[in-house]
N, C-alpha and C positions, 0 to 999 in steps of 0.2 A: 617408331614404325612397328605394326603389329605382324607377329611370324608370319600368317598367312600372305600379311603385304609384302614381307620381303620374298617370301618365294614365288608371289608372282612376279616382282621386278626379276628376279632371277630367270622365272621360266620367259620372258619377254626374252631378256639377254640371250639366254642359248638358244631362241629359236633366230632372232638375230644376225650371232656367229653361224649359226648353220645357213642362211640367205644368202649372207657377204661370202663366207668358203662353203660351200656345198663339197667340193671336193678334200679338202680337207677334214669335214664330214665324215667321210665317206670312207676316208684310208682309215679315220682315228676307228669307224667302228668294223672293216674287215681287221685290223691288226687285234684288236680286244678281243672279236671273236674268235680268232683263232688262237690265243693264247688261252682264252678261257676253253673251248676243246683241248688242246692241250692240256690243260689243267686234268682234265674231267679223266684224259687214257690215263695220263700219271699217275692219277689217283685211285682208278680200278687195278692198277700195274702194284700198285701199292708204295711208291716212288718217291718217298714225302721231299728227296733233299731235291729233286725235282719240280714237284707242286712246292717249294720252297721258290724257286728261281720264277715260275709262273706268275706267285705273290707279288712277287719284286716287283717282274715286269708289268704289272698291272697298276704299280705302284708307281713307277718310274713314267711309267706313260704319262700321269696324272698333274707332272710336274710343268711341264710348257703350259698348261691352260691355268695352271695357279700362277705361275707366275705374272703371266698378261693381265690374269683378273685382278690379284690383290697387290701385286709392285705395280700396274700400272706400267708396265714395260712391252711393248710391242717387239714380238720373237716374228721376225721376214719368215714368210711363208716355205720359200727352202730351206731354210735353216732348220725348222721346226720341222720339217719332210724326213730332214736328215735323218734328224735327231729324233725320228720316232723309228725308222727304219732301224739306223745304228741300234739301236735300245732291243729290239727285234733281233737282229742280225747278230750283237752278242749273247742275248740269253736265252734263245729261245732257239734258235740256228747254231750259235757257237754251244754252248752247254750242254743243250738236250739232245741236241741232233748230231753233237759233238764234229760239229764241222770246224773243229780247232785241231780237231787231230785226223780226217777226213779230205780236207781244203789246205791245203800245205801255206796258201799264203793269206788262209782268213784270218788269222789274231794279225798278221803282218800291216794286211791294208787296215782293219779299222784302229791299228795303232794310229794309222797315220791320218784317219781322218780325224781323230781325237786331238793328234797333236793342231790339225789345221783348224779344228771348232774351237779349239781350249782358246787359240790365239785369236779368234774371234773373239771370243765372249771376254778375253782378259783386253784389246781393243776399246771392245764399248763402255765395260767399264770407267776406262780412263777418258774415253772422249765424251761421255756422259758429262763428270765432271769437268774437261774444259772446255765445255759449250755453257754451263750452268751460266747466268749472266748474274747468282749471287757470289759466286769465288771469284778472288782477285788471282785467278790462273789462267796462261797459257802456255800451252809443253807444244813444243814443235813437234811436227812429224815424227822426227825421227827416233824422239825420244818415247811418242805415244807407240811407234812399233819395236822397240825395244823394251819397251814395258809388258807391250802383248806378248814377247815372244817370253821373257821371261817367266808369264804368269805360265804359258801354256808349259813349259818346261818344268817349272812347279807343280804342277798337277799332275805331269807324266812321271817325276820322282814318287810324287806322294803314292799315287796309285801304284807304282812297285813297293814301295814299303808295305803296302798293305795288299798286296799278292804274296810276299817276305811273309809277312806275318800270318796270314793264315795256312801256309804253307806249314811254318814252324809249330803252330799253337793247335791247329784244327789238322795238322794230316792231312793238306792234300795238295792236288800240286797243277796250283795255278799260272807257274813260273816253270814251263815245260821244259823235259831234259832236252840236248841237242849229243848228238853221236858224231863224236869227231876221230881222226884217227892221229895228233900227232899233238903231244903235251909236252911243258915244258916247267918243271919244277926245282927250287931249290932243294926239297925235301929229299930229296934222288941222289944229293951230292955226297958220297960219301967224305971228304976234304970238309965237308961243315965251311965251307966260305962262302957261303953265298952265291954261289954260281949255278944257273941251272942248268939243269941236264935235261937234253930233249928225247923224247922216246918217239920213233917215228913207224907211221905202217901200222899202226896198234889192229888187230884183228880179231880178237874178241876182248870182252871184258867178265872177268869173275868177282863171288861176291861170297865172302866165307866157304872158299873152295868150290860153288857152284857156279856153273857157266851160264851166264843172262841168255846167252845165244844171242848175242849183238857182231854186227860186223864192225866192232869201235869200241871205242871208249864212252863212257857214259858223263855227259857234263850233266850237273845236275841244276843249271837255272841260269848259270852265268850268261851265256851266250844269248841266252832269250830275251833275260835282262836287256843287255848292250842292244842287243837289235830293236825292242820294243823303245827304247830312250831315243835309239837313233833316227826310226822313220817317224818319232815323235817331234824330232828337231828337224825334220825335213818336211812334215805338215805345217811346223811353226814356223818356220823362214820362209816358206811358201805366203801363207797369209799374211805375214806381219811388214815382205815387200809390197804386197797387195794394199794392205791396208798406208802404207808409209805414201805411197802416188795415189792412193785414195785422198788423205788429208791434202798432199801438194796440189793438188787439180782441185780445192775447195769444194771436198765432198763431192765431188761428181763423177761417177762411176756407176752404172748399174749391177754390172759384177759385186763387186761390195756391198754394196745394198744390202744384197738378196743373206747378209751370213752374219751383219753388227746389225745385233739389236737397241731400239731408240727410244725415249720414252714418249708413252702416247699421245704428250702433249704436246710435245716437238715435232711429230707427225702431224698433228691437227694442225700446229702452225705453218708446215709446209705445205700442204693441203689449201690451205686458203688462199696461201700466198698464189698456186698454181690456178686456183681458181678464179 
């Protein structure tokens, strides 16, 4: 096929997808526009590690419509909402707008939607493969949502490793401190046995003899850690009961639906069958 032909079948296709979601349309290009403005203050502002996160996001948008194009993988139209929103809401609202440190529970909730999409997507994964009618597999329910919750739980480890790590390597600190007032350390024990000694009511914290002017102590990631892992295993046991009475009631659910993506040709065959 010669380039010219291919990018008419192409320009065919996206006017297509633009017919079939008109709306979807229409989020994907307010969201691009307004990150691309974005882009444009930052970069009068002179802001690069800013028009940096901009890049990203324009990048990351990019991802749902390759994947439907060249896996052949149909992403449910809420999921894909989500999942452009989310992608917005951390980089561009969390980052820029620093509603991480503005929003006291914004890194909180979209820890949690992360955990509840991971457990989607680690889901269809698995049900993908034991619908295939060329594998000699079938995983029960209960083991396809313990599978799910595992992957999502994996991806919420991974992703602090690598808040960890740029944190350490890059300076900066994506694994934000928490201000607490009462710690409890071995190091404290003068007896050297292993016992800790708690200090409680702590009311400032100093740093080579200067006072931060904190009314606490300064944890430097722990706590953010634990709680990011944690609302991340309360998005994944969320979905992954979701999905477990999903497979038991033989895929029938609309709820579910709308968040396990399927391959397009397993759609088509549903599709006709309805037909």
């Amino acid at each position: 096929m010669s380039k010219r032909k291919r990018t008419r079948v192409h320009r065919i296709s996206l006017k297509e997808q633009i017919r079939l979601k008109p709306g979807m349309f229409i989020l994907y290009l307010l969201i691009r526009l307004s990150v691309v403005l974005v882009l444009v203050a930052q970069a009068f502002n002179h802001d690069w590690v800013n028009v940096g996160y901009c890049i990203l996001t324009l990048f990351l948008l990019t991802i749902p419509s390759f994947i439907e194009n060249n896996w052949h993988i149909d992403i449910p139209d809420t999921l894909e909402v989500i999942v452009i929103l989310f992608i917005y809401a951390a980089e561009i609202l969390g980052e820029i707008r620093s509603y991480y440190i503005h929003v006291p529970a914004w890194d909180t909730a979209l820890h949690t939607i992360t955990g509840f999409l991971a457990a989607a997507v680690g889901f269809s994964l698995v049900d993908i493969v034991n619908r295939n009618e060329n594998t000699k597999l079938f995983l029960s329910p209960l083991y396809v949502a313990i599978a799910a919750f595992a992957f999502s739980m994996t991806v919420g480890v991974l992703w602090e490793f690598f808040e960890f790590s740029c944190d350490c390597f890059l300076g900066m600190d994506t694994q934000k401190d928490t201000v607490i007032h009462t710690i409890n350390s071995v190091y404290l024990d003068p007896t050297m046995s292993n016992r800790p000694v708690s200090i409680r009511d702590i009311s400032s914290t100093a740093v080579n003899g200067i006072d931060l002017g904190i009314d606490g102590y300064l944890d430097i990631g722990l706590y953010d850690t634990m709680k990011d892992l944690f609302v991340n295993f309360i998005g994944a046991l969320v979905f992954s009961i979701i999905g477990f009475f999903y497979l038991k009631n033989s895929s029938h659910g609309r709820f579910a639906k709308r968040f396990i993506p399927t391959l397009m040709a397993e759609k088509q065959k549903e599709a006709e069958k309805q037909g």
